[in-house]
N, C-alpha and C positions, 0 to 999 in steps of 0.2 A: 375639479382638478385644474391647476394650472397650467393653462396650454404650453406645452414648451416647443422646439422648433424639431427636437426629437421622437415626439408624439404625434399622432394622428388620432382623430378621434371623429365618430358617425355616431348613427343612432345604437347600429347595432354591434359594433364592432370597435375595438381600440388597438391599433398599432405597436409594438416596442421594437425599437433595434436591442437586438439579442445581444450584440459587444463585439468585440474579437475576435473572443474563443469559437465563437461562433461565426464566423465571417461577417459581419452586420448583418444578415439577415433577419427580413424583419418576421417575427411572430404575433398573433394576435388571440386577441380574448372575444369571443361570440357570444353574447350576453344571451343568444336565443337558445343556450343550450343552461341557461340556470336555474330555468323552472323546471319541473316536470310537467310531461304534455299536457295534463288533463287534471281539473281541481281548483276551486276557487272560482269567485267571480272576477268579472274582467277588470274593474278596481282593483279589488284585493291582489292580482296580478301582477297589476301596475305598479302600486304603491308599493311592495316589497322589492318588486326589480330597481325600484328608484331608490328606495334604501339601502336596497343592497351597492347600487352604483356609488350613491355617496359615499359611504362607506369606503367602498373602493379610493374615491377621490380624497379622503380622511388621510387613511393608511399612507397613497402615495406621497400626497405633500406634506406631511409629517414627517417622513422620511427625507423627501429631498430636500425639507427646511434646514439639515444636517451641511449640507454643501455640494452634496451629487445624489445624481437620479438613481434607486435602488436597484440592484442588476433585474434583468429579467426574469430570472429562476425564481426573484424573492419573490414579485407580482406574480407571479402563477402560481406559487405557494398559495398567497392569500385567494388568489379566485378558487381554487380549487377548495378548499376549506372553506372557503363561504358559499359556494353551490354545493358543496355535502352539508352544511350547516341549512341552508334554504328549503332543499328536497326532504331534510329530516324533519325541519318544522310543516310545510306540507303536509308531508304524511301525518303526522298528527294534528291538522288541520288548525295551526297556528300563522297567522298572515304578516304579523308584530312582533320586530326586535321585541319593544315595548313587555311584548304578553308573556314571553319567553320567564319560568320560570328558575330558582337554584334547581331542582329536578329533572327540570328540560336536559340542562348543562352538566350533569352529571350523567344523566343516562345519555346522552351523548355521548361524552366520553369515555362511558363505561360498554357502548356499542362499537366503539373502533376496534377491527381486528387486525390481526397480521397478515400479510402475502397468503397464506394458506387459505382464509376466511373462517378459522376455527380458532385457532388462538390469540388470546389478550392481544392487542396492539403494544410496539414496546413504549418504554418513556419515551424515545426520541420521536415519534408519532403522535403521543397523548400531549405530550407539552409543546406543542407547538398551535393546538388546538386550543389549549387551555386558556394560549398566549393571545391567543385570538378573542377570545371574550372578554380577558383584562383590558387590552387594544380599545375592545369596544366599548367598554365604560369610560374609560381615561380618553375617549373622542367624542362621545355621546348628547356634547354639543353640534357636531358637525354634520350628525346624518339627519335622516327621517326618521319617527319611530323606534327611536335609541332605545339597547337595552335599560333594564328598568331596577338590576338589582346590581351589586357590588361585588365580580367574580371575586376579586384579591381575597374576602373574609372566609374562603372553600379552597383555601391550598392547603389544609390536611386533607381532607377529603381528594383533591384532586392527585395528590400526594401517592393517596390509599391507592387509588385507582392506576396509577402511572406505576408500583410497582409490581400489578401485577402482571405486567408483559416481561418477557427475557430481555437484556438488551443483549440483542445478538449485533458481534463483533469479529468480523473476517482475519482469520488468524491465519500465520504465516503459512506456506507448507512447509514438511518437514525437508531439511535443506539434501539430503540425501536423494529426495524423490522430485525434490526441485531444479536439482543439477543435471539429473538423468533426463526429466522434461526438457529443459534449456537445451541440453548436446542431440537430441533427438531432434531440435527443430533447426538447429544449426547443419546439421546432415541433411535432413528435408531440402533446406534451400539449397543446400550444395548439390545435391543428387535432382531438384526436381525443377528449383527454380528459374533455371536459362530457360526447361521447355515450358515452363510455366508464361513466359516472357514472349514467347516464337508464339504460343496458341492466342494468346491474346491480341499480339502484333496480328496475327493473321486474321481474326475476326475484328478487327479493327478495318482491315483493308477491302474486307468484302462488306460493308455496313454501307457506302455510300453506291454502291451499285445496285444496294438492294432496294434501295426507299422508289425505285420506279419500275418496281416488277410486282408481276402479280404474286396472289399466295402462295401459288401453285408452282413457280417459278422460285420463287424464294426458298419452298420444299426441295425442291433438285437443286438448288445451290449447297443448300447445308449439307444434301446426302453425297453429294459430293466431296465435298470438304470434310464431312465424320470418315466416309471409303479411304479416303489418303492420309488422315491421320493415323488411322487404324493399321495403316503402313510402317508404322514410326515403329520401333521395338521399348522405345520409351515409354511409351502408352501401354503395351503389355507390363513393362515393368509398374506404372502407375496403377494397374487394374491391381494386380499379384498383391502391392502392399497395402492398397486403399478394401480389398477383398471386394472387390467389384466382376465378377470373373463372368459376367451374364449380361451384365446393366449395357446398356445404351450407351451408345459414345459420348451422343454430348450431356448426359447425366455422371460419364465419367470425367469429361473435361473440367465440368463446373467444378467438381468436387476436388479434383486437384487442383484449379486456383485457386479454391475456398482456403482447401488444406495448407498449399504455400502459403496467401494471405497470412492464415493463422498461426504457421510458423516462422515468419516474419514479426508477427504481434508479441507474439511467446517471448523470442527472442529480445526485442527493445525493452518491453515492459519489464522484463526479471533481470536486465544488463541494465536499467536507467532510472526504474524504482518512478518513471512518471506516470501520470494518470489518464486516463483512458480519453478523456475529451481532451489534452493535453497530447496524445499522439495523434489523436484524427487533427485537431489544429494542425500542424506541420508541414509545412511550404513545400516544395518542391529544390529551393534553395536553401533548404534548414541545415547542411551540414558545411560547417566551417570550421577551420585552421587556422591555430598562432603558435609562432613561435617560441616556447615559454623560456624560461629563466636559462636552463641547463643545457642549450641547444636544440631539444627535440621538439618536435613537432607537437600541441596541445590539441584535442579534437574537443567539436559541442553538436549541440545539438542548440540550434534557436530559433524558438518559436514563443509561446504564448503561456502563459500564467494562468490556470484553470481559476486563482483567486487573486486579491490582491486587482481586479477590478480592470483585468486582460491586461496586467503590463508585460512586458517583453522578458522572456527568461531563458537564461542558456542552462544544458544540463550535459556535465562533463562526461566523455563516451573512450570507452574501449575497445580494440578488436571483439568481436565480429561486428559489432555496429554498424562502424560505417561502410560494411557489404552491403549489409543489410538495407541496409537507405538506398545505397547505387543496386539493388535488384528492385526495390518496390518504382523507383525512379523507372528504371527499365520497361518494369511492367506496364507501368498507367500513361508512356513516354506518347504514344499515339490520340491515347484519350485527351489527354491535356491541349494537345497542339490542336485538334479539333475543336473544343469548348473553350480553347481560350483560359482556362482555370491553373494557377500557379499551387494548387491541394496537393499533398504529393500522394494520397489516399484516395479514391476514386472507385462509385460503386459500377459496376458494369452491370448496363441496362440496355441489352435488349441492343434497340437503335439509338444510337449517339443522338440526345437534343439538339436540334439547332436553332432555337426557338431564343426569347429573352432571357438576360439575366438570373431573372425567379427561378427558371427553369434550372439554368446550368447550374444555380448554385446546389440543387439538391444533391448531385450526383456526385461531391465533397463527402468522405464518410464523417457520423457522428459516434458519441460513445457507446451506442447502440450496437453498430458497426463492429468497432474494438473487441466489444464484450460477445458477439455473434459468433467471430474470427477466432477468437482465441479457444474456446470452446470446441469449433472445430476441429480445430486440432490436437488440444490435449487431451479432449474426453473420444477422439479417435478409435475404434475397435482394435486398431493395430498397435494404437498408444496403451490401452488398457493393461494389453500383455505385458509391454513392457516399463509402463510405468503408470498402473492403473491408479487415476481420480476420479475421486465419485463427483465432485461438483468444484466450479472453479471459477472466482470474481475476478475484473480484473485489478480490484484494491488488494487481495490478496498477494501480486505482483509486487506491489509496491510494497508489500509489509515484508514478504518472504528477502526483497531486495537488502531492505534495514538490515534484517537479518545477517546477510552475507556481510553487508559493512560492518557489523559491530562484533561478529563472531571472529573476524579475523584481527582486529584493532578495537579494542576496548576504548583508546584513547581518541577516535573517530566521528562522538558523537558530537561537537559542534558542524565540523564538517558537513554530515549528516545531514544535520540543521539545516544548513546554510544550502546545500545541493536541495532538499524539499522545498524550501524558502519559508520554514518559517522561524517567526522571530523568535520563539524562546526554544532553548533546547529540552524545555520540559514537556512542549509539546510531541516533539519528536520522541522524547526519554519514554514516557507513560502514552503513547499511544501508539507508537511501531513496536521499538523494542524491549521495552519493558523499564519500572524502575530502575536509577542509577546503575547502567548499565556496567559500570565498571566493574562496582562492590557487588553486581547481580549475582544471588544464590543460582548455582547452574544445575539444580539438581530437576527441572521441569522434565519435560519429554524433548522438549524442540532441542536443549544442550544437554544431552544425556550424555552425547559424543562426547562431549568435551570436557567432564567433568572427567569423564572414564580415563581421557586422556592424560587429565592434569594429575589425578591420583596413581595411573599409569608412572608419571615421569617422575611424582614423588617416591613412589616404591620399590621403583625398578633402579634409582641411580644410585652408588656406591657412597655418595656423600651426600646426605643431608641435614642441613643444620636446624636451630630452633627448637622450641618442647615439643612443639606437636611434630615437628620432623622426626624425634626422638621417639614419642608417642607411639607413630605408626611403626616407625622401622623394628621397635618392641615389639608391636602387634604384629606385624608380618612375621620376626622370627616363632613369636609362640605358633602362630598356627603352621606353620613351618614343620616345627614338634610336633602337633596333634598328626599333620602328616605322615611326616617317619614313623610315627606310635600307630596307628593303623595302615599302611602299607610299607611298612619297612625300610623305606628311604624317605631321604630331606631335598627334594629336587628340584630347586629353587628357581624352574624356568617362570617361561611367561602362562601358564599355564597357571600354577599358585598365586602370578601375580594378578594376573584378570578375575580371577576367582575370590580374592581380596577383595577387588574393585567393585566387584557386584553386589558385593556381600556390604560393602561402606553404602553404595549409594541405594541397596534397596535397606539399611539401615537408616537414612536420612540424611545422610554425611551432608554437612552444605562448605562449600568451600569456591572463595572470595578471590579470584586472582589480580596482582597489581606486579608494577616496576621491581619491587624491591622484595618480593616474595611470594608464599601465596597466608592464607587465612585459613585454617579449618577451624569453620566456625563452631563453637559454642557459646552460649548466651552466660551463661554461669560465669565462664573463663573468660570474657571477652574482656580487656584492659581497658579500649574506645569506650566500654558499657552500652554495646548494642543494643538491640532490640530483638523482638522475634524477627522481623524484618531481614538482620543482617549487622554486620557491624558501620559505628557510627560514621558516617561520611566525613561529619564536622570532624571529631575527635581522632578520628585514625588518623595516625602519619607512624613515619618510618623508626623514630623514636618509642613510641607506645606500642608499634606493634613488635620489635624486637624482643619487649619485656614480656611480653603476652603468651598466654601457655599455648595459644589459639597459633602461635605465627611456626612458619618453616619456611627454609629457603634451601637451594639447589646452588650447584653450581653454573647453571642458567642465569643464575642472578648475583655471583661475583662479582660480575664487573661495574653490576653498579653500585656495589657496598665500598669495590677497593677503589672508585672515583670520587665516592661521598669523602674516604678515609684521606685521600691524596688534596680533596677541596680545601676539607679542615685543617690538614698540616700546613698547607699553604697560607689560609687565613692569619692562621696561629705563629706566622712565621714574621707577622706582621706587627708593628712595633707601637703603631701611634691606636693601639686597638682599645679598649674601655678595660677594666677589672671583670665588671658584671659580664661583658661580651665573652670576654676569653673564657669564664664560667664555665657557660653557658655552651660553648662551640668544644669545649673540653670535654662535658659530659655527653655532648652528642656523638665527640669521636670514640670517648668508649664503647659507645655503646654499638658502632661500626665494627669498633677493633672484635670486639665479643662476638657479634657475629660473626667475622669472617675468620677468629680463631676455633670457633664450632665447625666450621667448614674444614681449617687444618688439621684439627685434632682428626677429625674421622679420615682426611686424608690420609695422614701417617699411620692413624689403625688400621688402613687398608692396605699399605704398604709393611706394616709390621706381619701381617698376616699373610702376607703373598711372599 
């Protein structure tokens, strides 16, 4: 490996600075943990540790031949996969890349299981492995012992094997049970968090009186300190809802910082949509103000880039955020000033370190931390009743978050983007919130709401234009009739019309919302020439869908048919314009005027009728 001045390197040991994200602390690789104890001659030992290290030295400078050193996550990737690659030839008494056969490396792969240790490992487990033995043919000048046959010609097979695991994928939660979570930990902090702030102050204050008493001394300081809390009426109240109504004092304190902590977590993560190693990064001075465009005050949050190789990144913040910041600030305010550490997240240990660097750095939380915290709290006994999860990531935060943005604003997904930081919106599109979110078919579980809603507004308003606005407002009155025809009235409340709604969407109904109206899709009738997918993204526009038996509009969406109408007269008013131009902006404005005389006509038949 080539020495660099960010490496260290021993016999038995290798160095990495971890990055940013991680505070530079440094992690290392213990080559004595690659063999298994026992098996093999002490050569045989040797010579595979030493291939395997090359190896290692392969991988790295291959990698940094690119122009930077590969983060550390990727290096413990490959150790780890090459000591379960090591141990497995072991066991089957193989000492040789070299002797490793296609069989070896299939029943390999075909032995990786999931978290459970029962089921298939998924593709993102198996190919990454796979990725490893192509690695090692395509290096196989550079180690000891190099493998001896040519993974690339076993990617069907590899292929076969990779689809037998699930790829499981942390889906949003549903946003109703998402919200109730969120406003539950916003109440926490507000009801728990000052005393959350005072108990920790206080065992912060007694921590340096303590490191020079005996045990037994130490024991009557705390039983003291639990007697007087026990005083507080706050503490009763924290017993009552945490249902601790027996427990120990200081097994009830822990568990109410635990429980703030994790409603603090709860809070950021499902208001900021960041990730978990991504909130443990965060400074103690992470929360900053500008003044934006329109006078008012902009907030962020800036800290550290989980990708993108730890560069600096702000993520735009809302009330109750930056409470949120100024209590965990509050909480850790004693810790910090003691360890000297500018974290704004901070495990509480026991006795404050006063020991080197190494030391304080640990006491910084990791994603570990986030994901421990959060769990606390929403998988809570007292959370269950009222907003019961059976199990909870904190990437689900971050998806449930997309969610929030793109169900309110369709038109949000660059934005989106750009707040997650990444570069295409199709990563955003196809992996938070689903295919072209715009034209997205709403008929899933997660926008059931909103589908209910949107057929709601079509069915329920007195004016709606288009064939399919026609369409249904037919189909509502006939079953209107079947109505009166079995219980003797036409009672056109909400009642018949929710009862519509359910009946459309547990029918398939799929419908498409945009600016200028909505879509009820069918694939037959679709003008765009959809897909089962949906209608065509390329091909729709406001022109094709007007003609289309699929399209309906509201009077929700007047106003931007009578500014389309007002664009093109304007245009057209215009002298030094082309023949073809005027065409062309001529049949667009009929086809405006048409819609929005669908709109009047049903206006005046509802005025005729009244």
């Amino acid at each position: 490996m080539a020495r660099h001045a960010a490496i260290q390197l021993d016999r038995w040991r290798w160095w990495f600075p971890s990055g940013r994200l991680f505070r530079d602390r440094e992690r290392d690789i213990d080559w004595r943990t690659l063999l298994l104890p026992n098996g093999g001659s002490a050569y045989q030992r040797r010579y595979l540790l030493r291939s395997a290290k090359d190896l290692m030295r392969a991988l790295f400078d291959t990698a940094a031949c690119k122009g930077e050193l590969p983060a550390a996550g990727t290096v413990f990737g490959w150790f780890s996969l090459i000591r379960r690659l090591v141990r497995s030839m072991m066991a089957r008494e193989v000492w040789l890349f070299a002797d490793l056969r296609p069989d070896d490396m299939l029943d390999f792969l075909s032995g990786m299981r999931a978290a459970d240790g029962v089921s298939p490992a998924s593709p993102r487990t198996v190919w990454p492995a796979a990725r490893l033995f192509m690695r090692m043919w395509d290096l196989r000048a550079l180690y000891a012992g190099s493998l001896s046959f040519n993974p690339h010609a076993f990617e069907i097979e590899i292929r076969q094997i990779a689809a037998r695991g699930a790829i499981g994928r942390w889906r949003p939660m549903a946003e109703d049970q998402a919200l109730r979570l969120v406003r539950h930990a916003i109440e926490w902090v507000e009801e728990f968090g000052e005393h959350a702030s005072e108990l920790i102050h206080a065992r912060c204050q007694m921590q340096p009186a303590l490191q020079s008493l005996s045990r037994h001394a130490i024991e009557q300081r705390w039983k003291t300190f639990n007697a007087a809390t026990e005083l507080d009426s706050r503490l009763s109240r924290a017993r009552e809802v945490l249902m601790m109504p027996q427990e120990h004092t200081a097994l009830v304190i822990n568990r109410l910082i635990q429980v703030t902590e994790g409603a603090c977590v709860v809070s950021i993560l499902f208001l900021t949509g960041m990730r978990s190693s991504e909130l443990a990064r965060l400074d103690v001075d992470c929360l900053q103000e500008e003044s934006g465009s329109d006078g008012q005050a902009d907030r962020f949050l800036a800290g550290v880039a989980a990708k993108h190789a730890g560069a600096s990144k702000r993520w735009v913040i809302c009330d109750p955020v930056p409470q949120i910041i100024n209590q965990l600030r509050a909480m850790y305010r004693d810790m910090r000033e003691d360890c000297g550490l500018r974290a704004l997240l901070l495990r509480r240990s026991g006795v404050i370190p006063r020991g080197g660097p190494a030391e304080r750095h640990q006491l910084a939380w990791d994603g570990h931390d986030v994901a421990k915290r959060l769990r606390a709290f929403a998988l809570d006994q007292a959370r269950r009743k009222q907003a019961p999860v059976a199990s909870l990531h904190p990437h689900q935060a971050r998806k449930t978050f997309a969610q929030f943005v793109v169900l309110r604003d369709k038109t949000a997904l660059g934005s989106l983007a750009y707040h997650f930081g990444h570069v295409y919106e199709s990563v955003t599109d196809g992996s938070y919130v689903g295919h072209d979110i715009e034209l997205a078919k709403l008929i899933s579980a997660e926008n059931r709401q909103e589908l209910a809603r949107c057929l709601t507004d079509l069915l329920s308003v007195r004016t709606v234009g288009g064939r399919a606005g026609a369409a249904l407002s037919l189909s509502l009155s006939l079953s209107l009739q079947q109505r009166a025809v079995g219980k003797g009235h036409a009672f056109a409340g909400k009642r018949a019309v929710a009862e519509m709604v359910e009946r459309l969407i547990d029918q398939g109904v799929d419908l498409a919302p945009c600016s200028w109206g909505y879509c009820v899709y069918a694939k037959t009738l679709s003008a765009c020439r959809g897909d089962d997918r949906g209608p065509s993204p390329v091909r729709r526009a406001p022109d094709v869908c007007a003609a289309c038996a699929n399209f309906a509009v509201t009077e929700r969406h007047r106003a931007w048919w009578e500014e389309r109408v007002r664009r093109d007269e304007a245009f057209l008013a215009r002298r030094d314009v082309p023949a073809q131009t005027v065409a062309v902006v001529k049949r667009r404005l009929e086809s405006a005027c048409t819609v929005l005389q669908g709109l009047n006509r049903r206006v005046g038949a509802e005025v005729t009728k009244s």
